[in-house]
N, CA, C and O of each residue as an XYZ file, in Angstrom:
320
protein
N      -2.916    -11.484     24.082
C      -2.908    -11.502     22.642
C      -4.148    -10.784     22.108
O      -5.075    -10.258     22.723
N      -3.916    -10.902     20.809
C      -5.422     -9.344     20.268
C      -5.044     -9.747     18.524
O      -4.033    -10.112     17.924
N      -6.045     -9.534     18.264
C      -6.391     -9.761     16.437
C      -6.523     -8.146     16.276
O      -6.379     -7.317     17.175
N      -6.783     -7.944     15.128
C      -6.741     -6.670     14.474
C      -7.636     -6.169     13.598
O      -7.069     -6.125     12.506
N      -8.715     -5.780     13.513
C      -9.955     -5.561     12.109
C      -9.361     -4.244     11.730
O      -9.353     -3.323     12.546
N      -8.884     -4.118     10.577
C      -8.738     -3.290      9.996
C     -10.008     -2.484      8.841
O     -10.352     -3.049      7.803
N     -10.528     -1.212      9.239
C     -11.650     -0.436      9.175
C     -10.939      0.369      7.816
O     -11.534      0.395      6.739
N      -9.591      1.019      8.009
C      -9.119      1.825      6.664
C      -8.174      1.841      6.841
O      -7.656      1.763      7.954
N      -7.436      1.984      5.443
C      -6.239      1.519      5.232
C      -5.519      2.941      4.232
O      -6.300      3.326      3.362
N      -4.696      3.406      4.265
C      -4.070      4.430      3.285
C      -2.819      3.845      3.071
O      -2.296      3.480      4.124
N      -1.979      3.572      1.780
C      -0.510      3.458      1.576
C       0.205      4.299      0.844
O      -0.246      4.929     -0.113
N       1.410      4.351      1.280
C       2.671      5.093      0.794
C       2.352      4.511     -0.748
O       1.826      3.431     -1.019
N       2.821      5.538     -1.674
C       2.563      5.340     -3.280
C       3.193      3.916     -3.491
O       4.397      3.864     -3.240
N       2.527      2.620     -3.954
C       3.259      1.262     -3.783
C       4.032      1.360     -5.072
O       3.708      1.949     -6.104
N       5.210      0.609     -4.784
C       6.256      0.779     -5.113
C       6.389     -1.014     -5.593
O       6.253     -1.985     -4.849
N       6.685     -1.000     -7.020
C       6.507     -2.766     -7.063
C       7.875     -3.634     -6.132
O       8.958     -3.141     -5.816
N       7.485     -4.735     -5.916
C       8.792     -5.460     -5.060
C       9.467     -4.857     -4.330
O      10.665     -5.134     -4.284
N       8.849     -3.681     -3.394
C       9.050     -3.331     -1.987
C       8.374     -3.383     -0.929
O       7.150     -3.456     -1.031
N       8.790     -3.366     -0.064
C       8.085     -3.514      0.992
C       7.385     -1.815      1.235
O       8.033     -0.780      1.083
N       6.086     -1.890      1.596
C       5.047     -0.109      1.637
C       4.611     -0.032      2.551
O       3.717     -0.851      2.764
N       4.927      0.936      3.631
C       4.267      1.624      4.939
C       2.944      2.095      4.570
O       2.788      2.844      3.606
N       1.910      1.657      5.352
C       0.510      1.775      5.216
C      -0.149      2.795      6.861
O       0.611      2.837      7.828
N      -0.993      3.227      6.912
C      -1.624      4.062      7.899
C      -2.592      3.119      8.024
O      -2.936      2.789      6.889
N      -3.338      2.390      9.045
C      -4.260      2.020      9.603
C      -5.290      2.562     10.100
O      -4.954      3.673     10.511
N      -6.439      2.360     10.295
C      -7.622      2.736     11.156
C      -7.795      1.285     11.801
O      -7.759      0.272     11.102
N      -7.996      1.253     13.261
C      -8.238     -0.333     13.292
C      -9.242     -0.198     14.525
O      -9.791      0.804     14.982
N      -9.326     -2.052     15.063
C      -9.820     -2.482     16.147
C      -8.998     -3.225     16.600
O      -8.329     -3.873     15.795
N      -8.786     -3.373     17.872
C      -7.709     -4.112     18.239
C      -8.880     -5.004     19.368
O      -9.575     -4.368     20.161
N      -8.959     -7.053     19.235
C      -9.808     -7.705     20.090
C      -9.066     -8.158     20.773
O      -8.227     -8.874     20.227
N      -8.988     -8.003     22.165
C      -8.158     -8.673     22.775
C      -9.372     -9.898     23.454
O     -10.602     -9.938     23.428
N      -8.153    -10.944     24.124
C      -8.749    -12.202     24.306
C      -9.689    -12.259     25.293
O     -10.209    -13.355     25.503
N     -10.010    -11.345     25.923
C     -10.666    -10.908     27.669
C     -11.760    -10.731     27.020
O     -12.809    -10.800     27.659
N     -11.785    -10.558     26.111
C     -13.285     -9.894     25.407
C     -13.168     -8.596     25.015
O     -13.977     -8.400     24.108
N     -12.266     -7.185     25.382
C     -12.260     -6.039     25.179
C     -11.851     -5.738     24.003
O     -11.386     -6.601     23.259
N     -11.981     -4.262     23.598
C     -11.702     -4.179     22.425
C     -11.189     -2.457     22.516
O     -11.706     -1.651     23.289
N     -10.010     -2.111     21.496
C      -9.688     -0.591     22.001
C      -9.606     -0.116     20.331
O      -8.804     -0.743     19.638
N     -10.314      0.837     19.763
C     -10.148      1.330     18.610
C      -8.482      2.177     18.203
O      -7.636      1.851     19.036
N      -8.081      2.889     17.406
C      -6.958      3.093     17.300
C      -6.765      3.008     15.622
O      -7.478      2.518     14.746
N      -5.602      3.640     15.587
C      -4.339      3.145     14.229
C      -3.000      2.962     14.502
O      -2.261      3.248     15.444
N      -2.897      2.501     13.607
C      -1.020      2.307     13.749
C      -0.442      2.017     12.355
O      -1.207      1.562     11.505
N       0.864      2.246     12.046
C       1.422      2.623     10.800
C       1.991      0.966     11.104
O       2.175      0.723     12.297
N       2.263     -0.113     10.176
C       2.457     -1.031      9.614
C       3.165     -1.307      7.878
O       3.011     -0.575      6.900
N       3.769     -2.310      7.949
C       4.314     -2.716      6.682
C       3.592     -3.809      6.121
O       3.013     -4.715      6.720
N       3.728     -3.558      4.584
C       2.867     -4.689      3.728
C       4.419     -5.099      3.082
O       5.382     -4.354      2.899
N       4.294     -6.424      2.838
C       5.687     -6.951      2.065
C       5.384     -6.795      0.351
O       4.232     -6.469      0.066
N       5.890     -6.907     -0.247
C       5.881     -6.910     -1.492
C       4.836     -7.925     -2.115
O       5.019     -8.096     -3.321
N       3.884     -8.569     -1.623
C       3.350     -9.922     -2.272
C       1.783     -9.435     -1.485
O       0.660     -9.891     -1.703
N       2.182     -8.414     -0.571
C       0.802     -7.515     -0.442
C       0.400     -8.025      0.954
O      -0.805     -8.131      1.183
N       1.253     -8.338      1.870
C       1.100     -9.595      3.238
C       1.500     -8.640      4.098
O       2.393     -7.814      3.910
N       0.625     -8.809      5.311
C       1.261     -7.433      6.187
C       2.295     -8.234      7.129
O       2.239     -9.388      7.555
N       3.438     -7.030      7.339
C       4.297     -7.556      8.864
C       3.770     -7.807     10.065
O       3.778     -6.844     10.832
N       3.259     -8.927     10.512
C       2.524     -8.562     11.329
C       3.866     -8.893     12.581
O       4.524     -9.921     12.429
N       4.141     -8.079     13.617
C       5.318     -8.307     14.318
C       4.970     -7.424     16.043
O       4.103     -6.552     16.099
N       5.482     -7.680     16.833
C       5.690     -6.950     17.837
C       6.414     -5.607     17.882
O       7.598     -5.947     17.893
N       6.385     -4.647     17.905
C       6.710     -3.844     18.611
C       6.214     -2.841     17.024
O       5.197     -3.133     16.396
N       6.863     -2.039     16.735
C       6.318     -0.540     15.873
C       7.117     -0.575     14.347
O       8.320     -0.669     14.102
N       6.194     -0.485     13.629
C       7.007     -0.047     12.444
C       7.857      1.426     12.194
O       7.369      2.556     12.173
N       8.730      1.184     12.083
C       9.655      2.269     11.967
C       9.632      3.556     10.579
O      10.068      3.190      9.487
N       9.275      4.544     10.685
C       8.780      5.416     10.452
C      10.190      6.387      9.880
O      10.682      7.165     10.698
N      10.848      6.301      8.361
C      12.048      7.010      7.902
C      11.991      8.595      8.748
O      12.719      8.929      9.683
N      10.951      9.377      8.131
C      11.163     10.419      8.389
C      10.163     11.219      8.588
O       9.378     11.040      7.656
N       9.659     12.225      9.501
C       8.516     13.302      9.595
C       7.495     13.599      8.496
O       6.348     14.025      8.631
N       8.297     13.216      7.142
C       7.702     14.233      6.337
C       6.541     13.252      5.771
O       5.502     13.687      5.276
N       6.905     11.611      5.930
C       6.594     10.542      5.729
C       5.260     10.403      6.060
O       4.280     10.314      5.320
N       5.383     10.390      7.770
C       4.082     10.126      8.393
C       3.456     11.152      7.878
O       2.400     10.932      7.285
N       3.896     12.339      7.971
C       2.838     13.542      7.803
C       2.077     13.435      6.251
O       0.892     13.765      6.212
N       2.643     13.047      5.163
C       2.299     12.417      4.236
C       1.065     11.570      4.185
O       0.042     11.734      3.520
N       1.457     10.425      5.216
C       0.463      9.028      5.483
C      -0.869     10.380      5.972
O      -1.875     10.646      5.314
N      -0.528     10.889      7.009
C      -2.072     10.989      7.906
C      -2.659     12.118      7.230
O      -3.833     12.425      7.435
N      -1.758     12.892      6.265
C      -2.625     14.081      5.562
C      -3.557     12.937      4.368
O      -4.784     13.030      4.338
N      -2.921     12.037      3.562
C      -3.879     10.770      3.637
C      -5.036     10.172      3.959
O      -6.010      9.992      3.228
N      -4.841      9.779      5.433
C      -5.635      9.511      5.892
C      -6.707     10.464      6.147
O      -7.865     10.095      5.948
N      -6.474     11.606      6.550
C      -7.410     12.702      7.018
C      -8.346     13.031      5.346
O      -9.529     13.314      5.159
N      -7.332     12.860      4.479
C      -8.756     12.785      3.332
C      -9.655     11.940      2.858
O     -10.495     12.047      1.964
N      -9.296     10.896      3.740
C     -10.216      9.732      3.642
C     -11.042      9.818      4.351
O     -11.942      9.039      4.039
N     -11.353     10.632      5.592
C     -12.338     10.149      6.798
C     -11.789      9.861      8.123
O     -12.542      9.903      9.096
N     -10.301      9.514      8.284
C     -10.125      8.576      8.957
C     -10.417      9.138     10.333
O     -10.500      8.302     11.233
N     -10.582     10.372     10.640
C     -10.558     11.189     11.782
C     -12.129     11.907     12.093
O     -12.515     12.487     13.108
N     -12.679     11.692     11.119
C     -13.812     11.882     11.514
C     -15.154     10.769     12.339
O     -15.447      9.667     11.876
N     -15.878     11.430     13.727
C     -16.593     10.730     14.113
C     -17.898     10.486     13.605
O     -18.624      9.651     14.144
């Protein structure tokens, strides 16, 4: 198992009383003590609560993500 610190966050233009695909920057702690940096694309529900679930949020279409991480990339998110 592993918790999640989320460092930055970018979302799809929110949309009221839908559910909004968000871009992550994170930390992922796992219970051993380790820790692996990373992102991953995730859902927020409408009340602003993330999905937190196993396996991947599902991603409509190319143009989507590319959307999210051109996003993200103007935030920083890729820079060391």
């Amino acid at each position: 198992m592993a918790y999640v610190k989320i460092h930055r966050e970018v979302p799809e233009e929110p949309v009221p009383n839908r559910w909004n695909l968000c871009f992550q920057q994170v930390t992922y702690h796992y219970d051993d003590g380790g820790e692996e940096d990373g992102y991953r694309f995730i859902w927020r529900r409408p009340d602003g609560s993330l999905q937190a679930a196993r396996g991947q949020a599902r991603i409509e279409s190319y143009e989507h993500m590319m959307e999210l991480v051109e996003m993200a990339k103007k935030v920083g998110f890729f820079r060391r």
